[in-house]
C-alpha positions as CSV (number, residue, x, y, z in Angstrom):
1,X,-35.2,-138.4,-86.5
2,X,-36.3,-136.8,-83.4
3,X,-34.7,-133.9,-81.6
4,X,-34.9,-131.8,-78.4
5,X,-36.3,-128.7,-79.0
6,X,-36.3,-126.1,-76.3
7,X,-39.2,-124.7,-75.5
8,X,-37.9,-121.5,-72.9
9,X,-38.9,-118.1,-73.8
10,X,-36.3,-115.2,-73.0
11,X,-38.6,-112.5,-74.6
12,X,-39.7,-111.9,-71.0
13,X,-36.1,-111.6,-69.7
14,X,-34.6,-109.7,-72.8
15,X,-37.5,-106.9,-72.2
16,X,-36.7,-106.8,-68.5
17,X,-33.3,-106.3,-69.1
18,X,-33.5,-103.3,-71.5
19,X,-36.2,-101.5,-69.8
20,X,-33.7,-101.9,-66.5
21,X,-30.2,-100.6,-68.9
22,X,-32.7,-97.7,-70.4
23,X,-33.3,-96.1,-67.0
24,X,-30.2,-97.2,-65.6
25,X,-27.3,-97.3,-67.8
26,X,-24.5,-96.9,-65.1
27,X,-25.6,-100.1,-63.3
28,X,-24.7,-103.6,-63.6
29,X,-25.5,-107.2,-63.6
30,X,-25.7,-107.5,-59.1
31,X,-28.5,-104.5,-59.1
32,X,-30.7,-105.4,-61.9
33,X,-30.6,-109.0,-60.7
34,X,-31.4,-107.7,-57.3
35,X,-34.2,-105.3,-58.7
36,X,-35.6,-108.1,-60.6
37,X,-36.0,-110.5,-57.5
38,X,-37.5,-107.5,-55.6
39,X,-39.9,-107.2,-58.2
40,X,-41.2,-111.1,-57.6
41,X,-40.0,-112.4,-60.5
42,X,-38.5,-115.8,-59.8
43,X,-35.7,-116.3,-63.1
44,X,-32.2,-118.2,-62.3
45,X,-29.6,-116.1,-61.8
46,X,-27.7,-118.2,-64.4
47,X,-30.7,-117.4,-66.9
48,X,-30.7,-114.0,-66.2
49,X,-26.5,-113.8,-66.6
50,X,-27.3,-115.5,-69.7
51,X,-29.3,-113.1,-71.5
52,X,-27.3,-110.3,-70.0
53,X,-24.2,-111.2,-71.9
54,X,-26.4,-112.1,-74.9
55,X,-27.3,-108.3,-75.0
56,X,-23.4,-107.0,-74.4
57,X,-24.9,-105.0,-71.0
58,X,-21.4,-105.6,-70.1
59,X,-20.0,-103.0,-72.5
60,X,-20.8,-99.7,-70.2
61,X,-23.0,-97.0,-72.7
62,X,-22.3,-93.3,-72.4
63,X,-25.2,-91.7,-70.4
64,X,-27.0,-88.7,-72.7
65,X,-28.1,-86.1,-70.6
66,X,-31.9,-85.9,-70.6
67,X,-34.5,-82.5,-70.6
68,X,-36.9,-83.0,-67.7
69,X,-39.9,-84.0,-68.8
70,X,-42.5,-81.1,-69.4
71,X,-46.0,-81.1,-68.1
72,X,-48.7,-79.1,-70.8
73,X,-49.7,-75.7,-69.9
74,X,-52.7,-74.2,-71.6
75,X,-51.4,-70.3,-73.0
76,X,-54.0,-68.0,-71.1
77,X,-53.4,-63.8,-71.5
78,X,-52.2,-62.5,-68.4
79,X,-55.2,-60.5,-66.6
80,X,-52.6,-57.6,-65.5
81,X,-49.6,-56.4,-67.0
82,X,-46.0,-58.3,-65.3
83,X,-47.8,-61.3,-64.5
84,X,-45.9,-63.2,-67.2
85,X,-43.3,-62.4,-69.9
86,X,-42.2,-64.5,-72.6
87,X,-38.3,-64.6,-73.9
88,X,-36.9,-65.9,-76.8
89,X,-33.5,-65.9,-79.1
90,X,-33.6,-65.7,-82.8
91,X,-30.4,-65.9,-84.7
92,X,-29.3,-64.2,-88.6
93,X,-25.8,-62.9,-90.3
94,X,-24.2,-59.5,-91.4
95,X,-23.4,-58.6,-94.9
96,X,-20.0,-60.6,-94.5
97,X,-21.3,-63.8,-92.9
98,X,-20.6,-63.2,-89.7
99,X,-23.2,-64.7,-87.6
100,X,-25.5,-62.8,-84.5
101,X,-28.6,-63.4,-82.2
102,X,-31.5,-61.0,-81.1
103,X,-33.0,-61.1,-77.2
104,X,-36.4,-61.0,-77.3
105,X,-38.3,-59.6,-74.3
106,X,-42.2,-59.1,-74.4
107,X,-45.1,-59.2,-71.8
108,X,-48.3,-61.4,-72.5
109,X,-50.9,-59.0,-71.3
110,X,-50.7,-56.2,-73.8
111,X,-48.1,-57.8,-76.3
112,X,-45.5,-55.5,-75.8
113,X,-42.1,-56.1,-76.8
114,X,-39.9,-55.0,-73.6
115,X,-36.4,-55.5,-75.4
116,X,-34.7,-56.6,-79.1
117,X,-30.9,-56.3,-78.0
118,X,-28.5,-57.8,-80.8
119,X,-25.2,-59.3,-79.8
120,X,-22.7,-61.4,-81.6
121,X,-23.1,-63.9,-78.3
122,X,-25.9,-63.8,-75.1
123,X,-25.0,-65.9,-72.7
124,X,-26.8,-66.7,-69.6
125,X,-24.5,-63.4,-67.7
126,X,-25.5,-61.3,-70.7
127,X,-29.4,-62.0,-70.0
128,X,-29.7,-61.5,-66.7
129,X,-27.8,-58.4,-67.0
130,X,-30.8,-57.3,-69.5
131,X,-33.4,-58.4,-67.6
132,X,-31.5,-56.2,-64.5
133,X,-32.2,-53.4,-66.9
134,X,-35.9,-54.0,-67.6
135,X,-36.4,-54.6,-63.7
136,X,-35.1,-50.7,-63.4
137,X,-37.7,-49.1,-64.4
138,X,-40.7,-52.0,-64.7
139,X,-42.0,-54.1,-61.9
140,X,-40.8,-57.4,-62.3
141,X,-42.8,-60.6,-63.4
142,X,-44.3,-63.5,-61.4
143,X,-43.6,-65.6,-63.8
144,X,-41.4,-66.3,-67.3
145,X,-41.6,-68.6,-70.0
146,X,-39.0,-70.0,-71.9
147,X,-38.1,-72.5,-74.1
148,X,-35.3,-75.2,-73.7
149,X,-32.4,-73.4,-74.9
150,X,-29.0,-74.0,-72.6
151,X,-29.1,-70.5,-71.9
152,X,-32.3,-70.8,-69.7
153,X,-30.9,-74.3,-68.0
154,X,-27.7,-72.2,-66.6
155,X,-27.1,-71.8,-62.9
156,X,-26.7,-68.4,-63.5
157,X,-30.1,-67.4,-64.7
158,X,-32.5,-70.1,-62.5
159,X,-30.4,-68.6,-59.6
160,X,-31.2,-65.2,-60.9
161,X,-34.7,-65.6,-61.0
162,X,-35.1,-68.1,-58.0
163,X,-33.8,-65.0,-56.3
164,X,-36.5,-63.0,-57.5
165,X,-39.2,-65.2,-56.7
166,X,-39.7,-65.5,-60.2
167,X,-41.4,-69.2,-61.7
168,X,-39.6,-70.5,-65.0
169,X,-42.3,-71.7,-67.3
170,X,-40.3,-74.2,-69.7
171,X,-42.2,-75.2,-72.7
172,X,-42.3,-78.6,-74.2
173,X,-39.8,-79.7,-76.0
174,X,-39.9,-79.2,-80.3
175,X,-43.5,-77.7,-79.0
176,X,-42.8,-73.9,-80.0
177,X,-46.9,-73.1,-80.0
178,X,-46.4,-73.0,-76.0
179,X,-44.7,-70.2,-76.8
180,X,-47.2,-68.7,-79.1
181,X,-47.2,-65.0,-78.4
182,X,-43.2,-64.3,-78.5
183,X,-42.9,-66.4,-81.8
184,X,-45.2,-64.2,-83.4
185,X,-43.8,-61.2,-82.6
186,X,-40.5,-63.0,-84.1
187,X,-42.1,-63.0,-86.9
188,X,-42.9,-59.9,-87.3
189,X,-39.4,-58.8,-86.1
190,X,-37.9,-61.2,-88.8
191,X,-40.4,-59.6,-91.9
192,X,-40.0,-56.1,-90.7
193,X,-36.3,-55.7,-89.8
194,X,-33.9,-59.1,-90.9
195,X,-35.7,-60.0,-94.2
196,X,-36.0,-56.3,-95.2
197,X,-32.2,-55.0,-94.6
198,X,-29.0,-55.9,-94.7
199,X,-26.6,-54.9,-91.8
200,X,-22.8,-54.5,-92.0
201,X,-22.5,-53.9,-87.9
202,X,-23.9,-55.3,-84.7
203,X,-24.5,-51.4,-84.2
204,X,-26.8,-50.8,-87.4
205,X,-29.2,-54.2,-86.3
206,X,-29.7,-52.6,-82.4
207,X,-30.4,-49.2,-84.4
208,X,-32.8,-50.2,-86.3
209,X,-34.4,-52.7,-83.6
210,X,-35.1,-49.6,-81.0
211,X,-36.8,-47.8,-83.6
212,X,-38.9,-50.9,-84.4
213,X,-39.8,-51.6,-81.5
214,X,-40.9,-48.3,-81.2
215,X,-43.0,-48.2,-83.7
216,X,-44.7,-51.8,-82.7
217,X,-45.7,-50.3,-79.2
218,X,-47.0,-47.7,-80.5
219,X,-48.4,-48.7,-83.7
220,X,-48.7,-51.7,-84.2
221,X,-52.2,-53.0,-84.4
222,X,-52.9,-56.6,-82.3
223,X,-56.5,-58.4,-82.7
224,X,-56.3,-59.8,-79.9
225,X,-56.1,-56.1,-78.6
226,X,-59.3,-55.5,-80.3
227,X,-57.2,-53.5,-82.7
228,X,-55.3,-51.3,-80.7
229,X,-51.4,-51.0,-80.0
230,X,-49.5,-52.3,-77.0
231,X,-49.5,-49.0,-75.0
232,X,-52.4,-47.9,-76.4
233,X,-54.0,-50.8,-74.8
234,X,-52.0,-50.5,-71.9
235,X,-53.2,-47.0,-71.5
236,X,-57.0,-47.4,-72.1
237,X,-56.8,-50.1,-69.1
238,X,-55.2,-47.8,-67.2
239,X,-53.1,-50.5,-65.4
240,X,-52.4,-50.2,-61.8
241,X,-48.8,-52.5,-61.7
């Protein structure tokens, strides 16, 4: 017995297809058809229709909002002081669950942590107001860097700092080393002060994170400060802002 076999290959078409519904998702049949013919490729629109349905492109997908990509930056120390600061969120619970985040503000030059305000919520209103607050009585950086958090996407805070001429460093995503210098001082925030007490008020954490922070300007010893403190270091260099 003989029998017809058919010898087309739709791999071609099939791969064409998907690559077109992964970067446009909202279009249909008429424009990849159309994109496909501008690209040279001389399938039958039949064929094409064919493999279309096959793959149920018909059956419109919900589109997933995407992060821009990130390009790699390299994490040089600031030469001067303001050049660039690094902010951060880290989260933890009072004595009767109730959950809270900590604001974490600290320049790259000298590693000094600028602000560690708690607050059951910080949205994007809440951060600019405390950057407002460190602009009162410090120069204001060139540039920040953040990571991807909503907080940092929010018309409120780009418009904030495109308004102060300031550049948003976004780190990759899931790539917190970018952010090197703020996670260790996290760190040592977390050991010294969340891991160490317990807090029954949003009051008692902010108490005891001015007096840390405190303590880490002035005595906290950084290697990459050759051993000395944040201000310390800042006033050896005598730093002309």
């Amino acid at each position: 017995m003989y029998y017809y076999v058919c010898k087309k290959d739709d791999e071609p078409v099939i791969e064409k297809l998907s690559e077109l519904s992964q970067k446009y998702p909202t279009r249909g049949f008429d424009t990849y058809y159309g994109k496909i013919r501008l690209e040279g490729l001389e399938w039958n629109r039949k064929r094409v229709l064919r493999v279309y349905r096959m793959l149920n492109l018909k059956i419109r997908r919900k589109r997933k909002r995407r992060i821009p990509s990130r390009v790699k930056e390299s994490l040089a120390v600031p030469a001067l002081l303001n050049d660039t600061w690094s902010i951060d969120f880290m989260s933890d619970s009072l004595e009767n669950g109730r959950r809270f985040r900590i604001l974490n503000v600290m320049d790259d030059c000298n590693r000094e942590a600028l602000l560690n305000e708690a607050a059951f919520s910080i949205p994007a209103e809440r951060l600019v107001d405390a950057l407002k607050r460190l602009f009162s009585n410090r120069e204001k950086p060139k540039k920040i860097r953040v990571d991807n958090g909503p907080e940092f996407f929010s018309r409120v805070f780009t418009a904030f700092c495109s308004e102060n001429r300031i550049e948003l460093c976004y780190i990759q995503p899931g790539k917190p080393s970018q952010n090197a210098y703020i996670e260790r001082l996290n760190r040592t925030f977390r050991e010294d002060v969340l891991d160490a007490y317990l807090f029954s008020s949003i009051q008692q954490v902010n108490a005891m994170a001015y007096e840390w922070q405190i303590d880490y300007n002035a005595n906290h010893p950084h290697k990459a400060l050759a051993g000395q403190s944040p201000w310390l270091f800042m006033g050896n260099n005598k730093w002309k802002n």
